[in-house]
C-alpha positions as CSV (number, residue, x, y, z in Angstrom):
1,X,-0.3,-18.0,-41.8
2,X,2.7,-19.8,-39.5
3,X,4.4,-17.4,-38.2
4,X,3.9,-15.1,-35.1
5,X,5.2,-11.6,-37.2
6,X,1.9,-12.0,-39.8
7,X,-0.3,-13.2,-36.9
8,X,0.9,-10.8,-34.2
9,X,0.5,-8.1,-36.6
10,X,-3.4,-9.4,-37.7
11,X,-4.2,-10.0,-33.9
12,X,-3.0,-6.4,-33.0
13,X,-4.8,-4.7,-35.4
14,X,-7.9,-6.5,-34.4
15,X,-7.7,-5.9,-30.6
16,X,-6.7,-1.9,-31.7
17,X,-9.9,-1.9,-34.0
18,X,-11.7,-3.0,-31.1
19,X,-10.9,-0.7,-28.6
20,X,-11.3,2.5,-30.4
21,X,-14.1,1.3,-31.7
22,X,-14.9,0.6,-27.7
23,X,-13.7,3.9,-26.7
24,X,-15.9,5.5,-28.9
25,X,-18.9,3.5,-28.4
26,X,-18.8,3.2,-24.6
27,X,-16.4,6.2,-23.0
28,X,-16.5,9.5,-25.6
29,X,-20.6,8.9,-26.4
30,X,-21.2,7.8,-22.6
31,X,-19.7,11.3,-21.9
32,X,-21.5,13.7,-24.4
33,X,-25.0,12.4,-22.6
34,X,-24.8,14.3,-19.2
35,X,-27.1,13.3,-16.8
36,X,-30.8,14.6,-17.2
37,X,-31.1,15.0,-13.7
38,X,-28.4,18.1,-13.1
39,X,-28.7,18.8,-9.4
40,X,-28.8,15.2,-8.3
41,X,-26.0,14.5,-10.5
42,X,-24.2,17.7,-9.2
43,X,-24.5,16.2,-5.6
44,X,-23.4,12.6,-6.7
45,X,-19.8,14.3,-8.2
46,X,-19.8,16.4,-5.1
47,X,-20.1,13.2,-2.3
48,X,-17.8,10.9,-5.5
49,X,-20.3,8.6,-5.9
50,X,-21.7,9.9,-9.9
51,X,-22.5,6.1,-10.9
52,X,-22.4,7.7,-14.7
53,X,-18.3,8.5,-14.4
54,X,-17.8,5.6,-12.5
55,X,-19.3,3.1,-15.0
56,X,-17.0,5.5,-18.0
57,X,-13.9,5.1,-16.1
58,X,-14.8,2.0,-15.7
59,X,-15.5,1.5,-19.6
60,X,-12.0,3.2,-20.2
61,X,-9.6,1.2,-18.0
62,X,-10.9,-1.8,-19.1
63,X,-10.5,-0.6,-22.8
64,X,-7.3,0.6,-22.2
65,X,-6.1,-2.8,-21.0
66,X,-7.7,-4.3,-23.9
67,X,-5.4,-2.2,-26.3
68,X,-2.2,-2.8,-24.0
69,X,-2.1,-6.4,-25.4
70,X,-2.5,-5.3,-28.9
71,X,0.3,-3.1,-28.2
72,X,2.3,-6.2,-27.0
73,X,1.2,-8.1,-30.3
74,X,2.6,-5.2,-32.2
75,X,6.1,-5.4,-30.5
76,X,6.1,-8.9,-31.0
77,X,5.8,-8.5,-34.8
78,X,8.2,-5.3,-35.0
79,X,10.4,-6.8,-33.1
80,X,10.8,-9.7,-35.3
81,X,10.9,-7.8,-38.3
82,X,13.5,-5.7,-36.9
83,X,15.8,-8.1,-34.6
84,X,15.1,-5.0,-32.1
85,X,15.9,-5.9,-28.6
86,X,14.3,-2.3,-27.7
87,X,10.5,-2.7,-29.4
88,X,10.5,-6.3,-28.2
89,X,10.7,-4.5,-24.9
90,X,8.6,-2.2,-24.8
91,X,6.0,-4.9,-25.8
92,X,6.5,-6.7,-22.7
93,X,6.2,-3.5,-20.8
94,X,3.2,-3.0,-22.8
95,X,1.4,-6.4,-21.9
96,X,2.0,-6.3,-18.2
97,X,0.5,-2.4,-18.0
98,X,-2.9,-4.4,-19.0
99,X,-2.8,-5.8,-15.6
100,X,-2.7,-1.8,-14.0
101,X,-5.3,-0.6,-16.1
102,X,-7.2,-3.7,-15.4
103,X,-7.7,-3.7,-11.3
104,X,-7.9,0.4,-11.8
105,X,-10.9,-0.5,-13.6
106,X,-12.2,-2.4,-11.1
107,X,-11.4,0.2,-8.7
108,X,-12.9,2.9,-10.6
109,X,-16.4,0.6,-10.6
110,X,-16.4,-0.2,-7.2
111,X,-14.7,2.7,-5.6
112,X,-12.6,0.6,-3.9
113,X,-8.8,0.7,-3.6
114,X,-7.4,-2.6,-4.3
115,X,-3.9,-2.8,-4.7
116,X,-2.9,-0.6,-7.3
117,X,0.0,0.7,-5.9
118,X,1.4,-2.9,-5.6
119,X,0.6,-3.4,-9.3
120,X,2.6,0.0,-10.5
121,X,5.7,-1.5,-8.3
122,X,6.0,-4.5,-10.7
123,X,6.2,-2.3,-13.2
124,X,8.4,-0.5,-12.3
125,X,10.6,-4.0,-11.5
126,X,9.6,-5.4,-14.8
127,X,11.0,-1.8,-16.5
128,X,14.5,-2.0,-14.7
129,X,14.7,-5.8,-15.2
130,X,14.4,-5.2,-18.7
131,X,17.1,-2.5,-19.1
132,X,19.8,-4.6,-18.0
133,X,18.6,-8.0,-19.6
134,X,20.1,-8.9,-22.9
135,X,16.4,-10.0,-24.4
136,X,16.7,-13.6,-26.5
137,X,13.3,-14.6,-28.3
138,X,12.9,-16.5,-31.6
139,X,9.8,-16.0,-34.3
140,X,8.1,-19.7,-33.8
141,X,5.2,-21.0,-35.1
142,X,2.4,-18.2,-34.3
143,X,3.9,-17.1,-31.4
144,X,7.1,-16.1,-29.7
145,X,9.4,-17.6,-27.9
146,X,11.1,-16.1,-25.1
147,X,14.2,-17.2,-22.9
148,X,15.1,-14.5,-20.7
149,X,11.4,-13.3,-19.8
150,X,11.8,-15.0,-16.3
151,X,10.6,-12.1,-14.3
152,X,8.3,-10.9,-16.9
153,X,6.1,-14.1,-16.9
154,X,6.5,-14.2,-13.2
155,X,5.2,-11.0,-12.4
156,X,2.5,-10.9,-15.0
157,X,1.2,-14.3,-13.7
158,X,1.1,-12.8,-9.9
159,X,-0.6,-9.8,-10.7
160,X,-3.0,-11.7,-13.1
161,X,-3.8,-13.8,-10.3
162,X,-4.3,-10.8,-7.6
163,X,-6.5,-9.2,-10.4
164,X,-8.9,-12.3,-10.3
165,X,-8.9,-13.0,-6.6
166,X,-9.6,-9.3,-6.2
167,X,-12.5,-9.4,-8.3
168,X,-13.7,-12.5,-6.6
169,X,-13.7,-10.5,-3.3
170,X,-15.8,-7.8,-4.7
171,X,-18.4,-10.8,-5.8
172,X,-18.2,-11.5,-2.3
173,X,-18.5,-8.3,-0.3
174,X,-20.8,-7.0,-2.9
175,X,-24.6,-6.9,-1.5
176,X,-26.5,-7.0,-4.5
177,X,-27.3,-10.2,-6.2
178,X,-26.7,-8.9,-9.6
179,X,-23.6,-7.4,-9.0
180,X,-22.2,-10.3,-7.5
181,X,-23.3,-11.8,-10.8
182,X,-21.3,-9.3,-12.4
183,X,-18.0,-9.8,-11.1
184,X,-18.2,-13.7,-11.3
185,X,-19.4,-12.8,-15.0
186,X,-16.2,-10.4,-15.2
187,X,-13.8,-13.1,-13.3
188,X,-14.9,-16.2,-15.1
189,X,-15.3,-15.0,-19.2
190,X,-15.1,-11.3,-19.2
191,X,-10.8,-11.6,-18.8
192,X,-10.3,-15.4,-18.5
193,X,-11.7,-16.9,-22.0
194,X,-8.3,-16.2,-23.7
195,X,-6.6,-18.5,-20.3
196,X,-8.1,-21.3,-20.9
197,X,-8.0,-21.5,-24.4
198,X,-4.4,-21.2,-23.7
199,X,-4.5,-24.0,-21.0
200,X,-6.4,-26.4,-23.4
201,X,-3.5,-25.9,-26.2
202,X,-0.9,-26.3,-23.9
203,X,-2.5,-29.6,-22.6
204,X,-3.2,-30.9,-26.4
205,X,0.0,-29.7,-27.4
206,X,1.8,-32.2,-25.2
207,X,0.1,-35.3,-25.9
208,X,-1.0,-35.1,-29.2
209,X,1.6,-32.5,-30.8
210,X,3.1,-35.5,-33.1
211,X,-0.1,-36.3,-34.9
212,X,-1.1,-32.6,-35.7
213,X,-0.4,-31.4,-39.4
214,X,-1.0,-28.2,-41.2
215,X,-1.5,-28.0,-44.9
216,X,1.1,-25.6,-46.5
217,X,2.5,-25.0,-43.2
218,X,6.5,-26.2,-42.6
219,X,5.9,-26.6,-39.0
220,X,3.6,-28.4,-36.9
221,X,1.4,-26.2,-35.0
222,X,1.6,-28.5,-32.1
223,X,4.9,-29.7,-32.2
224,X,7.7,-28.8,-29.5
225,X,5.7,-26.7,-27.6
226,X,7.7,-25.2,-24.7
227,X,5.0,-24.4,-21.8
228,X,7.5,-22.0,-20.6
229,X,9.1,-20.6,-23.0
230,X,6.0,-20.3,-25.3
231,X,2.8,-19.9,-23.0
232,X,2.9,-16.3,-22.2
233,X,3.3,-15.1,-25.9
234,X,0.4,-17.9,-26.6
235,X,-1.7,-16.3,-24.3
236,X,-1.4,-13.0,-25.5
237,X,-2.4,-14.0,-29.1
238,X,-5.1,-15.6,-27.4
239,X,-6.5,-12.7,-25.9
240,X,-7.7,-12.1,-29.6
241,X,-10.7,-14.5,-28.4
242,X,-11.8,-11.9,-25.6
243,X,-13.0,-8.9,-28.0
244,X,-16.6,-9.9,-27.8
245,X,-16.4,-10.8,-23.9
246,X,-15.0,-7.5,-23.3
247,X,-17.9,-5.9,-25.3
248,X,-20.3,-8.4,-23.3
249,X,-18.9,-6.7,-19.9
250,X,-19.1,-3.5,-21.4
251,X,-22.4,-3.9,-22.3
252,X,-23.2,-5.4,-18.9
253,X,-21.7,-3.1,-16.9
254,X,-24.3,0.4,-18.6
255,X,-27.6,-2.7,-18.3
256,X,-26.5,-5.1,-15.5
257,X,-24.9,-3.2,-12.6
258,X,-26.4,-1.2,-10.2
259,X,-24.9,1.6,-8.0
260,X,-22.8,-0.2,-4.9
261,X,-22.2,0.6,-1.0
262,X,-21.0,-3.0,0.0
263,X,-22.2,-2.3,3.0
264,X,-19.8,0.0,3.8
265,X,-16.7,-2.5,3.6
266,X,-13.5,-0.5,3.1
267,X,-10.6,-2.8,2.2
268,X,-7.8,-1.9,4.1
269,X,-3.6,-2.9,4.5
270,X,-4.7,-6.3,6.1
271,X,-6.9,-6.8,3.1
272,X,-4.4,-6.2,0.8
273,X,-1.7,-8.3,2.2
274,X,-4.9,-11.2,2.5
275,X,-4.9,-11.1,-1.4
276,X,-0.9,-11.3,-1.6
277,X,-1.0,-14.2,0.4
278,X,-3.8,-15.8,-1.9
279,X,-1.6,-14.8,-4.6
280,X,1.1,-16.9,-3.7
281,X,-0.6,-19.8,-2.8
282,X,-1.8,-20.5,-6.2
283,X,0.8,-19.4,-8.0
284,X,2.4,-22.3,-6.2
285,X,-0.2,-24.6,-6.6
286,X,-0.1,-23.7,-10.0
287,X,3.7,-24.4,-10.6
288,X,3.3,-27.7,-8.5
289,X,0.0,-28.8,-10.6
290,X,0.8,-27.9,-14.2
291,X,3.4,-30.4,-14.9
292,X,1.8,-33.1,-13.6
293,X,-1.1,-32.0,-16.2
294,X,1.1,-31.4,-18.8
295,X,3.5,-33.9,-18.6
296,X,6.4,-31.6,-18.1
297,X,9.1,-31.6,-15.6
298,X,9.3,-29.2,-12.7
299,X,12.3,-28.1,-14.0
300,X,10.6,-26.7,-17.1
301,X,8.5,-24.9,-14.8
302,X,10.4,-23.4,-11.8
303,X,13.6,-22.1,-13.7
């Protein structure tokens, strides 16, 4: 199977499979079992602190970004199949709402706001951004390439990055030993599995694309990678690889987390801006490091 229309439609089915049968399993049974204590449970929705709809919500943000990259593998394959600009997209809007569901998950679990305000603003950029590009992508080994996706990969890659730093705050305010746990459980494989994957692909596919070889397969799987042209629709079929990580977190989340205060921490404007800032700074490390891992020019990066 070479080429990203059969794979994109195999790895969308999957991850849509997997979330309804995650929705099912962890949100619409978690809500037919009330809690057996009524009048405490009555007083935890009254004061917003029911730990039993926070860990749902949870369980269905988290789901529901899950199923926003299938919904980006399926635009990639229509799109191909069709030579539609407009499906191709609407899978790119798709892809970057897994960010928004992502920290509101996070935010529904903690009962912190976090930022996702900010996160609905990129959006809202990527959406008008998109209207008035003229879309250019190309059906390439088992993924897509893309050449006008500048502000898309952009803005995916800065909210990605606020997502995990926010997360990594909530380890860190957090007062409870297994909910710090948690989070660096959530940061490290429960989201970033699929990443590094990615990151070890691109790294092989540079130095040791020329000696790779496929049977029955015209192209090399290797060959002529384009980190950025060809990394962000990589990572999304990746993402294929965090199904059972997503159930693990899931699982961990009803078993492994317990009820938090932090101590009474609110985050607040100055926090917010504290996690832009962060944001930035390794986005740019990131653009200054990864050629010199990759053995790609700046250029290739920055423009």
């Amino acid at each position: 199977m070479c080429f990203s229309k059969e794979v994109s439609f195999v790895v969308g089915t999957t991850i849509s499979a997997c979330s309804y049968w995650y929705y099912l399993k962890f949100y619409v049974q978690a809500k037919k079992n009330p809690a057996k204590n009524k009048i405490k449970d009555f007083i935890q929705t009254l004061r917003h602190t029911n730990p039993e709809e926070r860990l749902s919500e949870f369980s269905l943000f988290l789901i529901l970004s899950f199923a926003a990259i299938g919904g980006h593998q399926f635009g990639q394959c229509f799109s191909i199949l069709t030579g539609s600009q407009i499906i191709y997209k609407i899978g790119l809007i798709s892809s970057i709402l897994c960010t928004y569901f992502m920290i509101k998950a996070i935010e529904r679990l903690s009962g912190k706001k976090l930022g996702s305000g900010l996160i609905v603003l990129t959006i809202l950029f990527v959406i008008l951004d998109a209207t008035r590009t003229n879309m250019v992508f190309k059906d390439y080994h088992f993924w897509i390439s893309g050449f006008n996706n500048t502000s898309w990969s952009l803005l995916w890659l800065l909210n990605w990055i606020y997502l995990c730093s926010a997360i990594v705050l909530l380890g860190y305010k957090a007062k409870k030993a297994i909910n710090k746990k948690f989070y660096l459980l959530f940061a490290l494989v429960g989201i970033n599995i699929s990443f590094i994957a990615s990151w070890i692909y691109a790294i092989v596919a540079h130095h040791y694309g020329q000696v790779c070889n496929i049977t029955n397969c015209t192209h090399l799987f290797l060959k002529d990678f384009n980190y950025r042209f060809d990394f962000p629709s990589l990572w999304c079929t990746f993402t294929i690889m965090q199904a059972p990580f997503i159930y693990l977190i899931l699982i961990k989340a009803r078993t492994s987390y317990s009820t938090e205060t932090f101590g009474g921490w609110q985050p607040t404007w100055r926090t917010k801006l504290g996690l832009v800032a962060m944001t930035l700074v390794i986005v740019s490390i990131w653009y200054y490091v990864t050629p010199i891992l990759l053995g790609v020019s700046w250029k290739m990066m920055a423009n």
